[in-house]
N, C-alpha and C positions, 0 to 999 in steps of 0.2 A: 367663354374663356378658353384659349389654346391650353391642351394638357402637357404637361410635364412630360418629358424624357423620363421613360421608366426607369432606367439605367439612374439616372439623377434622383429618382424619388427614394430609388431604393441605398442611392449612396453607395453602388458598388460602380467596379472599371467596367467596359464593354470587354472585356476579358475574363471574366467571375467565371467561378464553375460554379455549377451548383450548390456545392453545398454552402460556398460563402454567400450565393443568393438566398437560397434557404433560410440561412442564420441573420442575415437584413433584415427578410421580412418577419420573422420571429420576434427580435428585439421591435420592430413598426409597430407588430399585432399586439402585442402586451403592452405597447406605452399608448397607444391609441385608441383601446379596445374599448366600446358603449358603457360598458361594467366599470372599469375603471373613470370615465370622465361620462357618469350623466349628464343629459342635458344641454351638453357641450357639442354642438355644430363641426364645430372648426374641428375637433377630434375626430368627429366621425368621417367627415370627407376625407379626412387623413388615411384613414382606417379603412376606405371603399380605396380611397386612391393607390396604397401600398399593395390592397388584395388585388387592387385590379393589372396592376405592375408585375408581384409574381405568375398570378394566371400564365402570363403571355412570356416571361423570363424561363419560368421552371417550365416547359415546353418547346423542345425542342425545334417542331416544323414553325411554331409559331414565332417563335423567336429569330430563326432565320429567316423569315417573314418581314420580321419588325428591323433587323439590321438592314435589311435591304429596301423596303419602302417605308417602311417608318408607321406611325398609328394607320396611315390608308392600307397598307397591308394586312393588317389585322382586325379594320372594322366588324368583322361580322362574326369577331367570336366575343358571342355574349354581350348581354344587353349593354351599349355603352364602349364595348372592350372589353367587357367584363367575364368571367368564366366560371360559372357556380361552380363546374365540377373540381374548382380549388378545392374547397372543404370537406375532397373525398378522402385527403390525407390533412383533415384538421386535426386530431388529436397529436398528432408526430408535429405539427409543426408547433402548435398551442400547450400542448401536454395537460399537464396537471393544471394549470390556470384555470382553464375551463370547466374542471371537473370534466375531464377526456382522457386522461392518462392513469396511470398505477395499475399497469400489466400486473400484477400481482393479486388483482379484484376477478375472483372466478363466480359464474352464475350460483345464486340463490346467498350473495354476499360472502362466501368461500375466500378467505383469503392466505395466502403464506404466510408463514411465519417471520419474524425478524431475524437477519443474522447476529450473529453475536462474537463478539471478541473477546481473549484471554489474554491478554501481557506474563507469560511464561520466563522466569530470570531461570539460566541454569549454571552451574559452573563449568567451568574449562573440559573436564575430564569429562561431566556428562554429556558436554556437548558432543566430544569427539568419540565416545564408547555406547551413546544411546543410554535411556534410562525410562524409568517407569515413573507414571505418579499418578495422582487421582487430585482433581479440582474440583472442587465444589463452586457450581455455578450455580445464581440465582438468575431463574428465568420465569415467564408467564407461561405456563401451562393450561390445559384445559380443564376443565371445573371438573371435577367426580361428582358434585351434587347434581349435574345437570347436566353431566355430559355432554358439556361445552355451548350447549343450545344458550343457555342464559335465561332460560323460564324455569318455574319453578316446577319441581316432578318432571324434567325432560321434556314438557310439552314442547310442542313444534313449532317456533315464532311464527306471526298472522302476517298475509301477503302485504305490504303496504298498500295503502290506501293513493297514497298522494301520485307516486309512478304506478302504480298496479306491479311491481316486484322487480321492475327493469332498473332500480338504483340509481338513475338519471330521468328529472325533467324538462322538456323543450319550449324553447320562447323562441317567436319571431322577433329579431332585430332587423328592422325593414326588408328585404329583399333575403334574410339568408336565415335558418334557423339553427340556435344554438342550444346543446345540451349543458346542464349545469348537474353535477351533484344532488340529489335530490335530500331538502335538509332535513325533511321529517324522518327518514332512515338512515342519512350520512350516509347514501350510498350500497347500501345493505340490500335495498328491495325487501326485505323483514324487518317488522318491528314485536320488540320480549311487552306485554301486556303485561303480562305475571312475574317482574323479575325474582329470578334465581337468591335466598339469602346469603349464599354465599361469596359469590360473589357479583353481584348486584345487578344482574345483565350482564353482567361485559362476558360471558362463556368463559372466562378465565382467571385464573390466579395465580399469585405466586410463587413457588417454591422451588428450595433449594436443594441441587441435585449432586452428588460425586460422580464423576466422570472419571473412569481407568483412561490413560492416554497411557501409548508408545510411543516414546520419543526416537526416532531411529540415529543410528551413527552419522558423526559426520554434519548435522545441525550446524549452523552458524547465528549471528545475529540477523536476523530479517526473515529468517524463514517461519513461512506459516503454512500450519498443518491444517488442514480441513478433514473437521468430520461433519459429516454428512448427516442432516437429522437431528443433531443435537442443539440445535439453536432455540426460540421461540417457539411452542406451538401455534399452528394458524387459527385464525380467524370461524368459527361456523366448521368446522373440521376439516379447515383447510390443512396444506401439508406443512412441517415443522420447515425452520428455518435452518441454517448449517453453524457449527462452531467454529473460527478459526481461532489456533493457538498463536501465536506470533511470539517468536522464541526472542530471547536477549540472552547475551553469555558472559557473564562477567569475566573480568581481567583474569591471566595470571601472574602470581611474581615472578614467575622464570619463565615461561613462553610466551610467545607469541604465536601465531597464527596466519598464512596465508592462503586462502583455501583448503586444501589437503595436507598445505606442508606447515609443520611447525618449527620454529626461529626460535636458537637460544643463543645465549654467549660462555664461553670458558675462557679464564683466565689462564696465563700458564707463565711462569716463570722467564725472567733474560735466556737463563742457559738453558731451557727446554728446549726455547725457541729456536736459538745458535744451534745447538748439538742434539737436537730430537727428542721423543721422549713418546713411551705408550702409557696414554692415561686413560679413564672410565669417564663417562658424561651423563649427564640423569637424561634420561627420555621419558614418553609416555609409558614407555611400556617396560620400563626399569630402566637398569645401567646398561649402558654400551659403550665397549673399547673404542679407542679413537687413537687410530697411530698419528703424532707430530712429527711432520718428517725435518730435518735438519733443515736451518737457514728459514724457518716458516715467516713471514711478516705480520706484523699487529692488522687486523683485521681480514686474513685469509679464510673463506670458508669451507667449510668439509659438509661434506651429504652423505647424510647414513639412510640408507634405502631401505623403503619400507618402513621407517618407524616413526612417521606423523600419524595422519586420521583417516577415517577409512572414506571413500569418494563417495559423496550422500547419491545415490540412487544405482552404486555398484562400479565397479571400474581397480578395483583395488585399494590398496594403499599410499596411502604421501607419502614423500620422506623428512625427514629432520636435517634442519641446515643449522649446525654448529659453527658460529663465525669466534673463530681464537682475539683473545687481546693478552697482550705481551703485558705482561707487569716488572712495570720499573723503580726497583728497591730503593724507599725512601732513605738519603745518606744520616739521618740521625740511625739509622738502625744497623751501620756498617761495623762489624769487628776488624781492628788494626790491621789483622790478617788480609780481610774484603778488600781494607784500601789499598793496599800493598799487591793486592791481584790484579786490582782494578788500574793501576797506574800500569805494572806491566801491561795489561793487556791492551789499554793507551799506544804504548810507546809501539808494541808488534804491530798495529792496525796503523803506526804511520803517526799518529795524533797525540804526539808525547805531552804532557802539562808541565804545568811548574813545579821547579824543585825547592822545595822548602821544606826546614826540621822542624818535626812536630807537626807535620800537619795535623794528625789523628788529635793531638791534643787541641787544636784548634777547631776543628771540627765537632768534639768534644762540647769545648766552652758555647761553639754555635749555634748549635742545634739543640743545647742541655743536657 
């Protein structure tokens, strides 16, 4: 039977780069793999035909081989077309499926610790001034009755038996040999004879720890602090894993926040606005004068320098953006006198109203 178009088996363009090849034969390997479909013929040819496809793709002389005369170009790599020395980057392509991946597994079953997360709420001020605090994290530690080994009295776990301590054993799948996790140690290469009563073999326990954190100036919502160490103890004395805090800031009722600078609003009066006026405004860092220069409009902004948040990793300080709104005097709350200024000042801006007696009285009955 004529073989398949590599390019077609792998269901990528003759334009792929690598790594979208890569990632083809990936998704092939795991839905075709012996392990997954015993038994199963028509899998398996699937599973030689896809290996045998990248071989000759993920190779560059070969592949421009294979564009230019096609399978006769490339008959003589490996048996078929075939190229064993695919499987010298099997665990990157296969990973963990195989039992071939968890870079985190060091000799004599040594492994890192897990990281661990803290969802940290702070409020507005802490955010932006820094703060201290201490979190109590439960985490898996290593055993003090065992000093993490997992046997009882510290003895030293016994080589496995079934790998001889290498944490992985090998089977032939026809033509190519696969390592698999080895299940009598799960990978360990040691197996506890005498488990530990404390904590049962596993070298570990749980307990809950207070941790001092610094929270520095200038935090926002998203930011996450790593400490280094403070995560999960590892595995067989392997090394700890890291803490990140992941900060949230809750709202405030008068600022806001954009990066460095902080947003608020002040209201000010018709006639401030018209005729000017020096008022005081709350900031982070107290009160601050704020000249209203005359003729201001409702939603004009002022920047007072320097007095937002300090720039998280140094740079200085934000400033505060104060946007003014004009407040306009509801007419139930007009003294006779108000209405009588207010019609004047109508009539000088051009915009004279209606004349009628009694308005105020009317006004009055209006509004109640």
């Amino acid at each position: 039977m004529a073989k398949r178009d590599y390019y077609e088996v792998l269901s990528v363009e003759r334009t792929a780069g690598q790594q979208e090849i890569k990632s083809a034969y990936r998704k092939l390997a795991q839905k075709y793999h012996p392990d997954r479909n015993p038994g199963n013929k028509e899998a398996e040819e699937n599973f030689k035909e896809a290996a045998e496809a990248y071989a000759i793709l993920s190779d560059s002389d070969k592949r421009a081989r294979y564009d230019r005369f096609g399978h006769q170009g490339v008959s003589g790599a490996g048996a078929g077309g075939f190229d064993p020395t695919i499987f010298a980057d099997f665990s990157d392509i296969l990973g963990d499926f195989f039992g071939l991946g968890g870079g985190s597994r060091r000799p004599g079953g040594m492994t890192r610790g897990a990281d661990l997360r803290y969802d940290l709420t702070l409020t507005f001020e802490e955010a932006a001034f820094g703060a201290e605090t201490t979190l109590r994290i439960p985490r898996l530690e290593a055993c003090p009755e065992c000093s993490g080994t997992g046997s009882a009295g510290g003895k030293a776990p016994e080589v496995c038996s079934a790998c001889g301590g290498r944490g992985q054993v090998r089977f032939t799948q026809g033509f190519f040999t696969v390592a698999r996790t080895c299940p009598q140690c799960r990978g360990e290469g040691r197996v506890v004879t005498d488990p530990c009563r404390e904590c049962k073999g596993e070298g570990r326990v749980e307990r809950e720890r207070s941790i001092s954190v610094k929270i520095p100036a200038g935090v926002d919502t998203g930011a996450r602090l790593r400490l280094a160490g403070e995560g999960e103890h590892g595995r067989s004395g392997g090394p700890p894993g890291d803490l990140y805090v992941v900060i949230q800031v809750r709202p405030h009722l008068r600022f806001r926040r954009d990066g460095s600078t902080v947003l608020s609003r002040v209201t000010v009066s018709y006639p401030q606005a018209v005729l000017g006026a020096n008022i005081e405004v709350e900031t982070l860092h107290g009160k601050a004068p704020l000249e209203i220069p005359a003729g201001t409009p409702h939603g004009r902004d002022f920047r007072l320098r320097g007095q937002g948040i300090d720039r998280l990793g140094g740079g200085g300080r934000g400033d505060h953006v104060v946007t003014v709104e004009v407040e306009v005097q509801h007419p139930r709350n007009l003294s006779e006198e108000e209405v009588t200024l207010l019609r004047r000042l109508a009539e000088l801006g051009g915009h004279p109203v209606k004349e009628e007696r009694g308005v105020f009285d009317k006004m009055k009955n209006l509004f109640g």
